[in-house]
BANU-87860 format. One record per residue (C-alpha): z, y, x; residue number from 1; residue in one letter. Coordinates in Angstrom, 2 decimals. Example, Ala and Ser with C-alpha at 12.3 -4.5 7.8 and 13.67 -1.06 7.14 Angstrom:
! residues 2
       Z       Y       X pos code
    7.80   -4.50   12.30   1    a
    7.14   -1.06   13.67   2    s
//
This chain:
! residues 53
       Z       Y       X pos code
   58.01 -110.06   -2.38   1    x
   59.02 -109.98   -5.95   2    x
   62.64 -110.96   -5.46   3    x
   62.85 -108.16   -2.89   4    x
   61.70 -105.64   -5.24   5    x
   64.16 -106.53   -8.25   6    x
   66.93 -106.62   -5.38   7    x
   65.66 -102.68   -4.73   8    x
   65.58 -102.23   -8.54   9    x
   69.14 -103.50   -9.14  10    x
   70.35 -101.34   -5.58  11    x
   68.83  -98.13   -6.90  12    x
   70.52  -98.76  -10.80  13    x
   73.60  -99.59   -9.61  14    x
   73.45  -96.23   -7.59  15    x
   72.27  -94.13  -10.64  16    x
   75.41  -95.10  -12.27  17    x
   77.48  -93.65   -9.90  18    x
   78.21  -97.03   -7.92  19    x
   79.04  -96.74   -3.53  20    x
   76.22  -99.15   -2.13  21    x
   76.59  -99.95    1.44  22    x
   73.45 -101.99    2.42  23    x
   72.80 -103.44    5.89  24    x
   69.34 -103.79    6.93  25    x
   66.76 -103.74   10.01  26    x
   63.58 -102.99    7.10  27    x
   63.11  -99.36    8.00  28    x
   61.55  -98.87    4.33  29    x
   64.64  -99.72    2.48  30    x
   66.62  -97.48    5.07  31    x
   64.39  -94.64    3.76  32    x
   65.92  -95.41    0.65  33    x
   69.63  -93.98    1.46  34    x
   70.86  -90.79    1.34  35    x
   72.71  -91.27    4.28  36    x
   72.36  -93.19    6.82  37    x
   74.34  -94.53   10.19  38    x
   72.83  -96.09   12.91  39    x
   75.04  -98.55   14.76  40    x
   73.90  -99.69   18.37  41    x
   75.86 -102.41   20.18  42    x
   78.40 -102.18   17.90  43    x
   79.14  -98.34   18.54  44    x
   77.95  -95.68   15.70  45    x
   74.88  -93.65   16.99  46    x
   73.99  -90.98   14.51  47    x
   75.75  -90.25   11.11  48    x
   73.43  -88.75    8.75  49    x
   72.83  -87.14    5.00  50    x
   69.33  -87.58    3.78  51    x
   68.39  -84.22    2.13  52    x
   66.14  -84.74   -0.82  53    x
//
């Protein structure tokens, strides 16, 4: 949708200026987004990972 994509837009300028996002989300695309990313499972952390790009 549109407002999704200028919510991604904002995420990812925030993030060039040097701004922490934490973002919560079951959309696997945005996920892709992160350079790193933690995986909780009933409520216990799963994997801990950096996103090498």
């Amino acid at each position: 949708s549109r407002s999704g994509r200028e919510v991604t837009e904002l995420i990812h300028d925030l993030h060039q200026q040097g701004h922490t996002i934490i973002l919560i989300t079951h959309n696997n695309a945005q996920a892709e987004e992160a350079d790193r990313k933690v995986r909780i499972q009933d409520g216990f952390i799963v994997s801990d990972e950096k996103v090498i790009r």
